[in-house]
N, C-alpha and C positions, 0 to 999 in steps of 0.2 A: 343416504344420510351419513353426515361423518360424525362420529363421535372421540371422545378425549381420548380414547385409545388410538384411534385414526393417525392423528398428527404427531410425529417423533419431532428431536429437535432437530433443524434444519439452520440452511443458512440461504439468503436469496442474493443476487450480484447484479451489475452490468459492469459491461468492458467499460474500460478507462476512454471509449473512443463513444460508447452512446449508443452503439449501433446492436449490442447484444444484449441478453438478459437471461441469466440463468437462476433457475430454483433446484435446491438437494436435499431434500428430505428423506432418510429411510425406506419409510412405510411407501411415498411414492413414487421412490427414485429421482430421475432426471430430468427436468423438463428445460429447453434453450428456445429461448424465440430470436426472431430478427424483431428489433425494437425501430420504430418511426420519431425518431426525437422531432420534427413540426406537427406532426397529431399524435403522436401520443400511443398510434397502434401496436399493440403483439399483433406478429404473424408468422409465418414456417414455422408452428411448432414442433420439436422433433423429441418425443419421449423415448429414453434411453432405458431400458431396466439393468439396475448393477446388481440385484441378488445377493447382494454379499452378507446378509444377516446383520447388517452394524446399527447401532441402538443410535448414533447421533451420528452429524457430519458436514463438511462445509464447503464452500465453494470460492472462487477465484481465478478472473484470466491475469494472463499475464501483459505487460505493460503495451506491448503492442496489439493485445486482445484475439491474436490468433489461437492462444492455447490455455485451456479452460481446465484447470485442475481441481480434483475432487478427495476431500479429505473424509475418507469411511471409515472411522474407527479402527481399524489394522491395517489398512489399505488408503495408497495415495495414488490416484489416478491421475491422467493428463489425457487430452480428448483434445485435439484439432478440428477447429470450428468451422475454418476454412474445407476443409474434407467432404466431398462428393458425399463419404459416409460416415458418418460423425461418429457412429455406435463402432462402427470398423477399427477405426483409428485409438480405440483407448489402448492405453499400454500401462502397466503396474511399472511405477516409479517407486516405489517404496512399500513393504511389509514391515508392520511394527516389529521391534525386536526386542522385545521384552522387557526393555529398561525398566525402572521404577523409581519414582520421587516418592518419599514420606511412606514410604511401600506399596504405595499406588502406580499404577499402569499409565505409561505419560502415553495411552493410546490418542488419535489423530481426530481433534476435533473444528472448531472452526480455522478458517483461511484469510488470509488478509493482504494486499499488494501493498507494500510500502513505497513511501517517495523515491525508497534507495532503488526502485527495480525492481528487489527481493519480493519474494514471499514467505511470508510468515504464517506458523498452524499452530495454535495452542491446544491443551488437553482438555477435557471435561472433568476430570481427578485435579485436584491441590498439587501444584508441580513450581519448582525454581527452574526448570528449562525448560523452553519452546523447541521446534522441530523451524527451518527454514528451507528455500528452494531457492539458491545463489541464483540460478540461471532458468528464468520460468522461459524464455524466449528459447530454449534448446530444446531439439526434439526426443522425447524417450531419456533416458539414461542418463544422457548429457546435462541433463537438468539440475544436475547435481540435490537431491533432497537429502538432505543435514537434519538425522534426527538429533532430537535434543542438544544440539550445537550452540545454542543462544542461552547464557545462563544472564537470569533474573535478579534483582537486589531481591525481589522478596519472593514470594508463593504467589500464585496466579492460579485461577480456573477459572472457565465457560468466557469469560471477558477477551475480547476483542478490538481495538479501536478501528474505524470508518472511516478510510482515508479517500470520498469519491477524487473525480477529476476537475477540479475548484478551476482552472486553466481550460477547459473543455472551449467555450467562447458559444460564437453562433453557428449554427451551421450555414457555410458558403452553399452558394446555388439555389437556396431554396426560398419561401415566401417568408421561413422565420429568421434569415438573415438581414429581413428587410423591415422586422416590425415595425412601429410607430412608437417611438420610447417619452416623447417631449423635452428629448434637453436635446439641444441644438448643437453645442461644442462639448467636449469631455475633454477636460484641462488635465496636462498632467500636473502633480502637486508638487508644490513649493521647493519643498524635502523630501526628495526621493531617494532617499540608499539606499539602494538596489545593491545587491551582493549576490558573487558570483568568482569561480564556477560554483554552482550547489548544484549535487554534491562535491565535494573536493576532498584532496590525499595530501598536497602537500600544500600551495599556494591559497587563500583567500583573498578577495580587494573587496571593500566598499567602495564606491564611489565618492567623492567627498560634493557636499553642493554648498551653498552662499555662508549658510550658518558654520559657524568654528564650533569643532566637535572638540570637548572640554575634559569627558571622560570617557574608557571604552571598558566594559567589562562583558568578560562571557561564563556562563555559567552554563553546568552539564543538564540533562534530562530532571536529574533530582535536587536540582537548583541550587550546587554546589559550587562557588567560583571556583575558575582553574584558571591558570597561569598560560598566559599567551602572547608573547611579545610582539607590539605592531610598529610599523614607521611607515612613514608619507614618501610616498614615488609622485616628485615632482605636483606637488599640491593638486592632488586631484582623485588620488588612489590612497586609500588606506589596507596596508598590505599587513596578511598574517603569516604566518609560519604554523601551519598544523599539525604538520608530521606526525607531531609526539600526541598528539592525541588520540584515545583510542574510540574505533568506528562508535558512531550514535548521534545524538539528535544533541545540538548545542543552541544555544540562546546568546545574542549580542544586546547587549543595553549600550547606546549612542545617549551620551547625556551631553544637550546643548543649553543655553543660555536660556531658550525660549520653548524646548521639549524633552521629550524622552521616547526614543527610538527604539523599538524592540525589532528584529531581525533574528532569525532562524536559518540555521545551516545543517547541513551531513556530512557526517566525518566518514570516507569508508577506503 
């Protein structure tokens, strides 16, 4: 029988690719299956025990889903999923080091893959900095984990945003690539500004299509306009200059005669 003592706070994941799924809980450690994205089944379950006493903890692979990091309250893990021996391969990337926010321990609690690549861990304590992992695709060390590196406009705890794999599509080869959907053609739409590279450092372009774009403003995370000079490359390209921006999540508003175009970029 489990009771409310049983279950610590944990965090549950699948890879960005579909194919994995892992659970971290404390109280029951590790558990990683191979996931069946056309039925739907777990199987090769492989329960890990990390012993480490930590009271909360979270979980996340990285963008290519070979390497599966584990945030245990003073300890940050990374486990190779692809590994003959999954339990073998963990390697300690990070030991909390004492820091404190508001006098509280910015110790290591959930995990999170962002668009940027990065990995993000927040605290379970009120904290203005998070902890990141620049490089979750490196093995061991190389992984560079950055505690408290990310500072906050405001205090943050236990909260996390879910960023799954929205691009994921159908899986080729298999009978769910083939389901029965009843639309016949998939038109692409009228207005399509597509923008790109995302993420980008120094260059942005929209695309320009039929409608004349009349205004363009972009605003930060906290929906503050910023200053960003554009001009037209041969009527077709709407080019930025980012440079001077510093890394984060930005918003485009496209205001044309007959809409209004929201578009999202990555400064890094």
């Amino acid at each position: 029988m489990v009771t409310h003592r049983d279950i610590w706070f944990g965090q549950a994941v699948f890879s960005p690719q579909g194919n994995k799924f892992a659970y971290y809980e404390p109280y029951g450690d590790l558990d990683i299956w191979d996931f069946d994205r056309c039925s739907g089944a777990f199987t090769n379950q492989v329960h890990i025990d990390i012993n480490d006493s930590a009271f909360a903890g979270g979980a996340a692979f990285s963008q290519s889903g070979r390497y599966l990091y584990i945030s245990s309250t003073s300890y940050m893990y990374q486990f190779d999923v692809l590994s003959n021996n999954i339990d073998s391969s963990k390697t300690i990337v990070g030991i909390y080091d004492g820091y404190t926010s508001y006098t509280l321990p910015t110790v290591f609690y959930l995990s999170a893959l962002a668009p940027d690549g990065k990995i993000y861990t927040n605290s379970g304590n009120s904290s203005t900095e998070i902890h990141v992992i620049n490089y979750p695709d490196s093995a061991g060390l190389s992984c560079d984990f950055c505690q408290h590196c990310v500072f906050l406009p405001g205090a943050n705890a236990f909260t996390m945003p879910n960023h799954p794999n929205y691009f994921l599509g159908a899986e080729g080869g298999t009978v769910c690539d083939s389901l029965p959907t009843g639309i016949s053609t998939i038109r692409k739409p009228v207005n399509d500004y597509s923008i790109f590279p995302n993420p980008s450092t120094v260059d942005l372009y929209i695309n320009l299509d039929n409608e004349r774009i009349e205004s363009v403003s972009v605003f930060n995370s906290l929906g503050q306009q910023v200053s960003v000079g554009g001009d037209i490359i041969k009527n077709e390209y709407l080019h930025f200059n980012v440079e001077n921006l510093k890394n984060g999540f930005y918003y485009i508003e496209l205001l044309t005669a007959k809409q209004k175009v929201i578009r999202t970029f990555v400064k890094q």
